[in-house]
PDB file of N, CA, C and O in Angstrom:
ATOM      1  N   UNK A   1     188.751  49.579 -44.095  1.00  0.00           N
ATOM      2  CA  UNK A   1     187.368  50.000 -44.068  1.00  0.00           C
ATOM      3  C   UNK A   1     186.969  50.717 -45.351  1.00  0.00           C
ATOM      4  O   UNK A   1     185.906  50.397 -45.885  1.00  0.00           O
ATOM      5  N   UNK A   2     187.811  51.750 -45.939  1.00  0.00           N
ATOM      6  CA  UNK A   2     187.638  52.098 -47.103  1.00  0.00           C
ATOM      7  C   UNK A   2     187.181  50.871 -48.225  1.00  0.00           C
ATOM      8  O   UNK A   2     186.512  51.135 -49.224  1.00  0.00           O
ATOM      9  N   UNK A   3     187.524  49.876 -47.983  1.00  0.00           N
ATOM     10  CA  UNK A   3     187.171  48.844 -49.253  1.00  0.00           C
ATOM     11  C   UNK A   3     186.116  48.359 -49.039  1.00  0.00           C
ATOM     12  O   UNK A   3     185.398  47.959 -49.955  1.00  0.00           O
ATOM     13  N   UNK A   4     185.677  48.263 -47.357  1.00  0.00           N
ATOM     14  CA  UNK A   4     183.973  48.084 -47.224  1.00  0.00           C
ATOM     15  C   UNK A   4     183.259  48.462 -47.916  1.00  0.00           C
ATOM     16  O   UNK A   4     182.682  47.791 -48.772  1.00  0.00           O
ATOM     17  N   UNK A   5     183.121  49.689 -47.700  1.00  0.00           N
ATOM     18  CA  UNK A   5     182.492  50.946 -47.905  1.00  0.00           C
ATOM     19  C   UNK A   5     182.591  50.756 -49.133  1.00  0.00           C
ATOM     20  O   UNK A   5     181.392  50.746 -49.411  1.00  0.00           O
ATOM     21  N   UNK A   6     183.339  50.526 -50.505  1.00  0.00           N
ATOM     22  CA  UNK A   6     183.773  50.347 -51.644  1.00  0.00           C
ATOM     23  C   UNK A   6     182.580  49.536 -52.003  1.00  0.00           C
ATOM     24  O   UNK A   6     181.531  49.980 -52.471  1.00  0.00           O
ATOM     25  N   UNK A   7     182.937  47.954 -51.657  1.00  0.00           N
ATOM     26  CA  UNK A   7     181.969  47.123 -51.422  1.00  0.00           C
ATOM     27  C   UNK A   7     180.514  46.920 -51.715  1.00  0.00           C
ATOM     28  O   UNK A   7     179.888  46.378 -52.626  1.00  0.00           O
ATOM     29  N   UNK A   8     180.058  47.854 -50.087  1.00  0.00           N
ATOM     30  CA  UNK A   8     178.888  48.030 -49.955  1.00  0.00           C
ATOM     31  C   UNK A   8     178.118  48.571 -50.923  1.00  0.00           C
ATOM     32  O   UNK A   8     177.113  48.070 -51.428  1.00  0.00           O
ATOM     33  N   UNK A   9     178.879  50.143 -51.286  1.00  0.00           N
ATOM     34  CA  UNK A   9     178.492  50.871 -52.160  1.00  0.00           C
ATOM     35  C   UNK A   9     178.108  50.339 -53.556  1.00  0.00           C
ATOM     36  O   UNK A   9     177.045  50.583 -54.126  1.00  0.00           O
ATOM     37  N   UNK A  10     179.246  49.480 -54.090  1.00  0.00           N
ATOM     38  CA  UNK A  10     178.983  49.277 -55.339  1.00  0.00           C
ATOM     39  C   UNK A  10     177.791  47.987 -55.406  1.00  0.00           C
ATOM     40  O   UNK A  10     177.494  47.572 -56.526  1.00  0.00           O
ATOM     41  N   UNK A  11     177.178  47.423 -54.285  1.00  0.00           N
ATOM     42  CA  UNK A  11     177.057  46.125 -54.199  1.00  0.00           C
ATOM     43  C   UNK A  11     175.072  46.883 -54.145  1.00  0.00           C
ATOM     44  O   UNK A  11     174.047  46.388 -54.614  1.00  0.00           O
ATOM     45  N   UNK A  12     175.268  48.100 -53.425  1.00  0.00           N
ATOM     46  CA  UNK A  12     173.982  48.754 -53.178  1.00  0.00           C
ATOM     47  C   UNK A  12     173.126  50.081 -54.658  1.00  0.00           C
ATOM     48  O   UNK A  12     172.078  50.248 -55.281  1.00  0.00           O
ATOM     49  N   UNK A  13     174.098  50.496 -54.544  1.00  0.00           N
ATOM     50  CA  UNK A  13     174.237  51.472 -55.577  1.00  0.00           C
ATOM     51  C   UNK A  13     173.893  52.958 -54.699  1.00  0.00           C
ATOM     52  O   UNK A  13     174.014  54.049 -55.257  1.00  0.00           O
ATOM     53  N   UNK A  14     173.527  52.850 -53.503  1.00  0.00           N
ATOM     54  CA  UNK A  14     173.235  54.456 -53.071  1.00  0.00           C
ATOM     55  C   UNK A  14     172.830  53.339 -51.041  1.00  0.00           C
ATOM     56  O   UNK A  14     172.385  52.249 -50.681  1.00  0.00           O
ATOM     57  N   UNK A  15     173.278  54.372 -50.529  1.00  0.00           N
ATOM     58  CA  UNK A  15     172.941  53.979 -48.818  1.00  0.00           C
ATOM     59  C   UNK A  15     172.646  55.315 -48.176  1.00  0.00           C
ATOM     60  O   UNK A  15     172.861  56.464 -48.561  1.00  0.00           O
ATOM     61  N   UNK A  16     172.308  55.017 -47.513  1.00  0.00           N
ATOM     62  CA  UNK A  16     172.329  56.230 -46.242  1.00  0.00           C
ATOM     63  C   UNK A  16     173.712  55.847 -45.717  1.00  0.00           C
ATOM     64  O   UNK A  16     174.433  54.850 -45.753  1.00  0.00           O
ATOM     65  N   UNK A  17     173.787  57.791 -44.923  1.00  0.00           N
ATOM     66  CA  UNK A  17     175.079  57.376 -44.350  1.00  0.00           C
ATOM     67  C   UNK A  17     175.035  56.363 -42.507  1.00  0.00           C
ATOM     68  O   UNK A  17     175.911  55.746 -41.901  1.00  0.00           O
ATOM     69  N   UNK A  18     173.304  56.709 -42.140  1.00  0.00           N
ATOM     70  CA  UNK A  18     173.465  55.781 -41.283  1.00  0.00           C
ATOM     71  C   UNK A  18     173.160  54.448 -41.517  1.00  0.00           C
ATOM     72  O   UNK A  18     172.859  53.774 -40.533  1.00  0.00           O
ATOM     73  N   UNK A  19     173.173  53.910 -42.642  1.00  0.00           N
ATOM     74  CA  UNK A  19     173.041  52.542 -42.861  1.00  0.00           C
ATOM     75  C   UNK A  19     174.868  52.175 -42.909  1.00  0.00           C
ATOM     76  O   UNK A  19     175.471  51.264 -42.342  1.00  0.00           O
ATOM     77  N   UNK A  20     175.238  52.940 -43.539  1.00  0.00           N
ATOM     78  CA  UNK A  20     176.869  52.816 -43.810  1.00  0.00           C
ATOM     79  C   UNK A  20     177.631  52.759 -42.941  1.00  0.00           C
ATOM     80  O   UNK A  20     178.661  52.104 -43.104  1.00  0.00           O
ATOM     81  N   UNK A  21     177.314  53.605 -41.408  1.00  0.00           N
ATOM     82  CA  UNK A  21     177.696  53.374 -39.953  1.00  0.00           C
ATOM     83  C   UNK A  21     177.712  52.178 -39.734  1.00  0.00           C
ATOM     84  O   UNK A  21     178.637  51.658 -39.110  1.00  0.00           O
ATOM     85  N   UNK A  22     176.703  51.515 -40.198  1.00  0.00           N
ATOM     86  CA  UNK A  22     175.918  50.545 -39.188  1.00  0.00           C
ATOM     87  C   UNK A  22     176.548  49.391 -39.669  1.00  0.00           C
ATOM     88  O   UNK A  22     177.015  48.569 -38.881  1.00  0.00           O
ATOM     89  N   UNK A  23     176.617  49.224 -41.047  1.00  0.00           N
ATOM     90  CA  UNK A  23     177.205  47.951 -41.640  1.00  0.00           C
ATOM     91  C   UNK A  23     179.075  47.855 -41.200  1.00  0.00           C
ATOM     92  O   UNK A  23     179.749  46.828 -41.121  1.00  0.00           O
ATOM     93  N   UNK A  24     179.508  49.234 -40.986  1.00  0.00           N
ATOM     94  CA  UNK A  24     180.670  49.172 -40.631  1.00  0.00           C
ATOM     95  C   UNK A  24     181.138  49.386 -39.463  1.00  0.00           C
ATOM     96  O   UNK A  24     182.324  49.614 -39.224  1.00  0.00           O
ATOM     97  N   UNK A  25     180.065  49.316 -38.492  1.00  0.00           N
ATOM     98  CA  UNK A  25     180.067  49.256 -37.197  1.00  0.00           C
ATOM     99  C   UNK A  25     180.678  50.235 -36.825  1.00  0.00           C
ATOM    100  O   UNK A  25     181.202  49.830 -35.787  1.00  0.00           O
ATOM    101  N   UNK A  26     181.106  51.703 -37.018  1.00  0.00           N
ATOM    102  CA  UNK A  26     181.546  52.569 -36.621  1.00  0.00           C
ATOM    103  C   UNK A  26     180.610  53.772 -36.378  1.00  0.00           C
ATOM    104  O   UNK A  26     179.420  53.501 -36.537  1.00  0.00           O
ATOM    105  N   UNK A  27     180.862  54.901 -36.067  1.00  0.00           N
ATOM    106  CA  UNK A  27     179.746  56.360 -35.651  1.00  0.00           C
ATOM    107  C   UNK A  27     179.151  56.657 -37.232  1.00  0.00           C
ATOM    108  O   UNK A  27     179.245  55.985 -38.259  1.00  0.00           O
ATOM    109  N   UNK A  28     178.675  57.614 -37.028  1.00  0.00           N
ATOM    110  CA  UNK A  28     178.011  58.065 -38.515  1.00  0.00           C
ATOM    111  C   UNK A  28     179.289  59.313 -38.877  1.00  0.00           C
ATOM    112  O   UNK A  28     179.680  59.415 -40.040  1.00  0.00           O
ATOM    113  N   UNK A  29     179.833  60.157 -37.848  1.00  0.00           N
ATOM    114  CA  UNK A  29     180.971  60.848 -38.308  1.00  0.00           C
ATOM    115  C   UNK A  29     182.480  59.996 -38.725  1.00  0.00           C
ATOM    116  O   UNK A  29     183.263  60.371 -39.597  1.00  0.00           O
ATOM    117  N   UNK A  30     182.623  58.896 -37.946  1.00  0.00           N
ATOM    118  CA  UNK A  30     183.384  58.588 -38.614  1.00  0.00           C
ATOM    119  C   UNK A  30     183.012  57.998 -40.212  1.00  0.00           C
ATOM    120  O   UNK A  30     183.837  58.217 -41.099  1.00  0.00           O
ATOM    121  N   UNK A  31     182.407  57.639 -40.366  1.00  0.00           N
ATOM    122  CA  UNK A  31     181.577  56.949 -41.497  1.00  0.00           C
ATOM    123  C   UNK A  31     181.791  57.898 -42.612  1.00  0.00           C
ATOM    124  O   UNK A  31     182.221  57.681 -43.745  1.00  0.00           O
ATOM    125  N   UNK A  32     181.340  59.162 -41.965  1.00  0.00           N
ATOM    126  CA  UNK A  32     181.185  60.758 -42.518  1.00  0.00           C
ATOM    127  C   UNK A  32     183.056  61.005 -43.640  1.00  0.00           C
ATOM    128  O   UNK A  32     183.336  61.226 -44.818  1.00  0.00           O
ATOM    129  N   UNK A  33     183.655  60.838 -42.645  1.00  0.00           N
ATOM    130  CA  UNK A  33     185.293  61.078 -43.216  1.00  0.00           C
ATOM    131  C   UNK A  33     185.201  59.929 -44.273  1.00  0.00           C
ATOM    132  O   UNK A  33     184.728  60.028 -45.406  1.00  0.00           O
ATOM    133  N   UNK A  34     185.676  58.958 -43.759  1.00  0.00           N
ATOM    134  CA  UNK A  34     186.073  57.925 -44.598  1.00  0.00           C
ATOM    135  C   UNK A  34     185.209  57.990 -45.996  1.00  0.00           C
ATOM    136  O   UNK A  34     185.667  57.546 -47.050  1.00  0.00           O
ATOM    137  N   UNK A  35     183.902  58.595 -45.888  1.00  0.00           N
ATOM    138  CA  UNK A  35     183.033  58.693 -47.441  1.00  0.00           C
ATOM    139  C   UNK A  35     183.984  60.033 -48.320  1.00  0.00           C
ATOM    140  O   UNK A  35     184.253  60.073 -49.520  1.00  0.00           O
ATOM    141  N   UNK A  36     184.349  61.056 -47.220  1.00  0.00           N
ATOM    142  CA  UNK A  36     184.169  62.262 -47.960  1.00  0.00           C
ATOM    143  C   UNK A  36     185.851  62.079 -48.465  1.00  0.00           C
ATOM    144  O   UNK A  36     186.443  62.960 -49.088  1.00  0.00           O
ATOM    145  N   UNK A  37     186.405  60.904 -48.104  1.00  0.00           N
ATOM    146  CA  UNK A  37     188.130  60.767 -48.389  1.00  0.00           C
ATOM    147  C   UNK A  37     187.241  59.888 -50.578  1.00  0.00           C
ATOM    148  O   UNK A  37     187.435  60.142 -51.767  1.00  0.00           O
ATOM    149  N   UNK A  38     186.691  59.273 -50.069  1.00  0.00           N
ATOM    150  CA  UNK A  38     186.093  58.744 -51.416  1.00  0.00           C
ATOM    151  C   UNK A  38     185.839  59.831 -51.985  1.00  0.00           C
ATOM    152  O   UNK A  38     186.723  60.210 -52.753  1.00  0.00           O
ATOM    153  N   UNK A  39     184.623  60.713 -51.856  1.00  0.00           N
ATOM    154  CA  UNK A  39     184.350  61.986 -52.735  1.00  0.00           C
ATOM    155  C   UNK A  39     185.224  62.953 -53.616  1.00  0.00           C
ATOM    156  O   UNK A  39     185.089  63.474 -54.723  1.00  0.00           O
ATOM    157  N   UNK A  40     186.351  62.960 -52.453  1.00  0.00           N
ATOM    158  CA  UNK A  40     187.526  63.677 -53.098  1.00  0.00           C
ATOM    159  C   UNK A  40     188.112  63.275 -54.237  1.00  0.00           C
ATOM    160  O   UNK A  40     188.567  64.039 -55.088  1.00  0.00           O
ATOM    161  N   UNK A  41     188.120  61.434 -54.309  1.00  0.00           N
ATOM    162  CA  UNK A  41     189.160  60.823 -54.971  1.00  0.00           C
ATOM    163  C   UNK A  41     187.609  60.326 -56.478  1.00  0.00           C
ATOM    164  O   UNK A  41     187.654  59.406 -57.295  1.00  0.00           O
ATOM    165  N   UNK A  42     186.596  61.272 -56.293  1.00  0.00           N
ATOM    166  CA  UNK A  42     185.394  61.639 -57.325  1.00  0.00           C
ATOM    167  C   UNK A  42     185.090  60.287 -57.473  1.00  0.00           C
ATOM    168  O   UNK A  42     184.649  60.036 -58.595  1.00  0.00           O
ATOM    169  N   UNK A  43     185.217  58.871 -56.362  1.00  0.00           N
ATOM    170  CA  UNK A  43     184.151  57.974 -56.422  1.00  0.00           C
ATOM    171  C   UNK A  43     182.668  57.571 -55.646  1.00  0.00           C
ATOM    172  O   UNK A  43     181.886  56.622 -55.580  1.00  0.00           O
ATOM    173  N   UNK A  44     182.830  58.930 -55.117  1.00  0.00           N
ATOM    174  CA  UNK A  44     181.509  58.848 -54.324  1.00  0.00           C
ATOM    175  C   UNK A  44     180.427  59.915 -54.432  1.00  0.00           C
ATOM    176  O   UNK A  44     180.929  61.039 -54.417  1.00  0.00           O
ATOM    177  N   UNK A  45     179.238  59.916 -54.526  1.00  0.00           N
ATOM    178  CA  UNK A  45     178.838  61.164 -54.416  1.00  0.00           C
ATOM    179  C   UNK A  45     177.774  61.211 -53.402  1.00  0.00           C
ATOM    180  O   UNK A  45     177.183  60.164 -53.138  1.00  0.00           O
ATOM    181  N   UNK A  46     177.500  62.168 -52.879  1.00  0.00           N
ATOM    182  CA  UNK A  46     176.812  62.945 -51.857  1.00  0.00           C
ATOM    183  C   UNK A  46     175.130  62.934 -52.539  1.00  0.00           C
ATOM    184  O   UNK A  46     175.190  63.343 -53.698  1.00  0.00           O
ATOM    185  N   UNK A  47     174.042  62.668 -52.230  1.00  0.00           N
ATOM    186  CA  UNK A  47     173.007  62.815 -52.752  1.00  0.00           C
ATOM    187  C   UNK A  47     171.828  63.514 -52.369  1.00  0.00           C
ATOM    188  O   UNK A  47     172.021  63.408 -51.158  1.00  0.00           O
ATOM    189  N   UNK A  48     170.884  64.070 -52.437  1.00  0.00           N
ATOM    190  CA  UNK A  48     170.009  65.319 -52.161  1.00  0.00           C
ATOM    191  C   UNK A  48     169.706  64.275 -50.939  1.00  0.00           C
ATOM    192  O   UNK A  48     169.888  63.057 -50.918  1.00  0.00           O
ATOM    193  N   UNK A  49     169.088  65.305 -49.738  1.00  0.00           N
ATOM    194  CA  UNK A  49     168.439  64.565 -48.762  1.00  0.00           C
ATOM    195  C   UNK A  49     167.736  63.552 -48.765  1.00  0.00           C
ATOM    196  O   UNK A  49     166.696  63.755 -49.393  1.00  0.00           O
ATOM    197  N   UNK A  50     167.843  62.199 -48.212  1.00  0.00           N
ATOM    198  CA  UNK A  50     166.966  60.810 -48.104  1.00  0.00           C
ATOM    199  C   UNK A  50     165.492  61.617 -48.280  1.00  0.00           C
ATOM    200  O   UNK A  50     164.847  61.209 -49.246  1.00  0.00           O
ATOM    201  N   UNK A  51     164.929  62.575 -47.588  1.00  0.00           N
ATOM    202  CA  UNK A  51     163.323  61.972 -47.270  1.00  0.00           C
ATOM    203  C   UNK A  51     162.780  63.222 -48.001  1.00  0.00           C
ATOM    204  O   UNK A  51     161.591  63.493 -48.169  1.00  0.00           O
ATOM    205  N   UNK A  52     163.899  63.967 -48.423  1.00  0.00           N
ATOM    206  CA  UNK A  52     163.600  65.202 -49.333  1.00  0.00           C
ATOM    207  C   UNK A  52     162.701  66.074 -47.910  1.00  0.00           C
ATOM    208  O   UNK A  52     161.493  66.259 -47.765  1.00  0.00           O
ATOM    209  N   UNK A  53     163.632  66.388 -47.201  1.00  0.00           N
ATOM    210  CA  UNK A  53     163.195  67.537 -46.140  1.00  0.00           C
ATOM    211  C   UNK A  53     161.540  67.805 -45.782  1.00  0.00           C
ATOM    212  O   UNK A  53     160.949  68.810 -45.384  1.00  0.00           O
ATOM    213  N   UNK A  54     161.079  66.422 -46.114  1.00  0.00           N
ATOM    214  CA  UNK A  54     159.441  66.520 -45.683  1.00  0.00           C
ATOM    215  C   UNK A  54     159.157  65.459 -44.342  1.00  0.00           C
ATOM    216  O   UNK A  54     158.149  65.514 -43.637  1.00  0.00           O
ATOM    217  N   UNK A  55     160.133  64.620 -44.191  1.00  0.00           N
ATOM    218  CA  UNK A  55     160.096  63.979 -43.135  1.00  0.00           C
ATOM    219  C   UNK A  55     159.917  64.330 -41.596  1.00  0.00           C
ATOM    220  O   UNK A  55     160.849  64.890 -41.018  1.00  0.00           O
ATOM    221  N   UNK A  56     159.034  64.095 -41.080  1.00  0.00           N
ATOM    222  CA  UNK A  56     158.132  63.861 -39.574  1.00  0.00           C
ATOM    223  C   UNK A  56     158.934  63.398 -38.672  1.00  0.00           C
ATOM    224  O   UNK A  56     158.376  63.420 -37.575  1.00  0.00           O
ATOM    225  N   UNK A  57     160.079  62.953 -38.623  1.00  0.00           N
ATOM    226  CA  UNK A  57     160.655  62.085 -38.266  1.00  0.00           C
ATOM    227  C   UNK A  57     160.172  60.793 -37.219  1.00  0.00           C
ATOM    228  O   UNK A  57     160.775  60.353 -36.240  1.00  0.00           O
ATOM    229  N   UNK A  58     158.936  60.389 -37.772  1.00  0.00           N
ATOM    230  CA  UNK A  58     157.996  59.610 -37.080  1.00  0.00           C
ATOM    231  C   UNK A  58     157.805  58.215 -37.894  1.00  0.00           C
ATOM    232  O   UNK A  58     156.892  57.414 -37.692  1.00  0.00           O
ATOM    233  N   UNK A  59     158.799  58.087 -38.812  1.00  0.00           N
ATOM    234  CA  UNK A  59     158.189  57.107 -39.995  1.00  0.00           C
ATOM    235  C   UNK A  59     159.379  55.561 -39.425  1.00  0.00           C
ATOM    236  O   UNK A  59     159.416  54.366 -39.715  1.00  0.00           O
ATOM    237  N   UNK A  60     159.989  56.251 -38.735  1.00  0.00           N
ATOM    238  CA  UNK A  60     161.099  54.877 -38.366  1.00  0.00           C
ATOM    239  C   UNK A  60     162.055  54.972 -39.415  1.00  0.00           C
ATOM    240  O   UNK A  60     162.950  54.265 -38.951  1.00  0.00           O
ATOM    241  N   UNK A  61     162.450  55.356 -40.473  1.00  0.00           N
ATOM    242  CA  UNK A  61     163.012  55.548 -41.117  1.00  0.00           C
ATOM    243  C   UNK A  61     164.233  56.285 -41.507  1.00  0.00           C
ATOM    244  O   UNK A  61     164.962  56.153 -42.490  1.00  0.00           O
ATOM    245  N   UNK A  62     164.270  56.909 -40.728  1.00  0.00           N
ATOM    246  CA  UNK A  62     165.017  58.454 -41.370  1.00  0.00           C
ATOM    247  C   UNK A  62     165.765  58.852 -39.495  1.00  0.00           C
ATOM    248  O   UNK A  62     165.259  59.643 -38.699  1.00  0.00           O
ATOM    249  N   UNK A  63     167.075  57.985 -39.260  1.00  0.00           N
ATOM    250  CA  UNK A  63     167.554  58.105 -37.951  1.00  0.00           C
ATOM    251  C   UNK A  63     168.609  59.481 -38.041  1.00  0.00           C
ATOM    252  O   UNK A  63     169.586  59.704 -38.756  1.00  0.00           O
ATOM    253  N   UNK A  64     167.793  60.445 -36.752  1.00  0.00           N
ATOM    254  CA  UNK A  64     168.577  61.470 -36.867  1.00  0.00           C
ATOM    255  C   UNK A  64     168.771  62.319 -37.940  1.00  0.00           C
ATOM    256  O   UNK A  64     168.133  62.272 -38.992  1.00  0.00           O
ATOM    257  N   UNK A  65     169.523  62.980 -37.710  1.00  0.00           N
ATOM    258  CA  UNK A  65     170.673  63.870 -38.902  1.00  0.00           C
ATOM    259  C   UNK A  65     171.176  62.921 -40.068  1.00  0.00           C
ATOM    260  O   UNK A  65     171.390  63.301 -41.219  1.00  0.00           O
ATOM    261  N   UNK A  66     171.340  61.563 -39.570  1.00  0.00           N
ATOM    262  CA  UNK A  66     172.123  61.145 -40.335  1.00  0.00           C
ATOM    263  C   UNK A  66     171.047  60.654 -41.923  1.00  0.00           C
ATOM    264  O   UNK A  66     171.596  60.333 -42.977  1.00  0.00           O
ATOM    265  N   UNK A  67     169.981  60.686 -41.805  1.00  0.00           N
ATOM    266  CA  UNK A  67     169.016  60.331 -42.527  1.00  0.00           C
ATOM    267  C   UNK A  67     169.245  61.269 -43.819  1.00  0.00           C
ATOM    268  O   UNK A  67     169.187  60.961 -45.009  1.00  0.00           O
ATOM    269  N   UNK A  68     169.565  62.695 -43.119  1.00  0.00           N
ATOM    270  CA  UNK A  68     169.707  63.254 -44.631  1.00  0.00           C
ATOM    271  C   UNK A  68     170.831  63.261 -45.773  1.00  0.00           C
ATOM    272  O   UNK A  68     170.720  63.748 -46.898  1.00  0.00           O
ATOM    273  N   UNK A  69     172.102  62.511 -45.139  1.00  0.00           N
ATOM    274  CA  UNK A  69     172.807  62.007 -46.345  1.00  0.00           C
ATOM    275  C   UNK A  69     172.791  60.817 -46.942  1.00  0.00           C
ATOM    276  O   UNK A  69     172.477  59.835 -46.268  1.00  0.00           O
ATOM    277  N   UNK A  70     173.147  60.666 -48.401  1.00  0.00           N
ATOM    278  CA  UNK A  70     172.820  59.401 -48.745  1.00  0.00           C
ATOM    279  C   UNK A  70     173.506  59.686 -49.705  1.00  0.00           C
ATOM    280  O   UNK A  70     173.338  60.707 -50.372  1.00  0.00           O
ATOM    281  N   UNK A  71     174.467  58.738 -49.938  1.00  0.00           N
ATOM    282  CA  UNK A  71     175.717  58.501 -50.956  1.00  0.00           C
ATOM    283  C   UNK A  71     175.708  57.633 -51.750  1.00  0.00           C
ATOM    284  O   UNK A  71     175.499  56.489 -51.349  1.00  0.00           O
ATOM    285  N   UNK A  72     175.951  57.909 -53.277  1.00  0.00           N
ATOM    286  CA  UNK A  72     176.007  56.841 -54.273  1.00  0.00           C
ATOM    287  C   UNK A  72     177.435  56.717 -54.785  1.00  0.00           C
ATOM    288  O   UNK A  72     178.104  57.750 -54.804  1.00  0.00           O
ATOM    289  N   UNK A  73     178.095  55.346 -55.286  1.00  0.00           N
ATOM    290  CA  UNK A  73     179.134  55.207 -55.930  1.00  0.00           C
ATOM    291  C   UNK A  73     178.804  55.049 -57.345  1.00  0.00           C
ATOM    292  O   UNK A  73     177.827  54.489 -57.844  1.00  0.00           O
ATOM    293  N   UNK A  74     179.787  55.638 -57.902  1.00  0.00           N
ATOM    294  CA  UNK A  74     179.861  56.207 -58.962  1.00  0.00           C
ATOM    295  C   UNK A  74     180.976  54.791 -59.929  1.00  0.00           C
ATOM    296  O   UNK A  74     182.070  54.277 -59.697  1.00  0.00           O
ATOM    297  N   UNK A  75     179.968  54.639 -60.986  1.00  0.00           N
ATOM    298  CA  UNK A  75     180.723  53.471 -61.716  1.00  0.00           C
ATOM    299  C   UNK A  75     181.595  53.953 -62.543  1.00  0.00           C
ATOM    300  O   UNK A  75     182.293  53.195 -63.217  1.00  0.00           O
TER     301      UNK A  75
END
């Protein structure tokens, strides 16, 4: 799954972490580890909140908690 995620990332350039659940069919916490095992190894990074903390959460967009992380891989 780590090489998904590899994958995805480099294939996207930045996701949410619940898009990253979703493509890997797993929870958003597990999703959560497996990114932050990348971060460590300084190919991933963590990015300011998706909707920049102004979100309504009415837009369809922005699911949950998980809306406010959004991770880019790092070339």
């Amino acid at each position: 799954m780590l090489s998904e995620i590899r994958a995805y990332l480099s294939q996207r350039g930045r996701a949410s972490l619940s898009d990253i659940a979703l493509h890997l069919h797993v929870s958003p916490d597990a999703a959560r580890g497996m990114l932050e095992l990348w971060e460590r190894k300084g190919r991933v990074c963590r990015l300011a909140a998706a909707c920049g903390g102004s979100c309504s959460k009415g837009c369809g967009h922005c699911p949950e908690s998980a809306a406010d992380e959004v991770y880019a891989w790092k070339n």
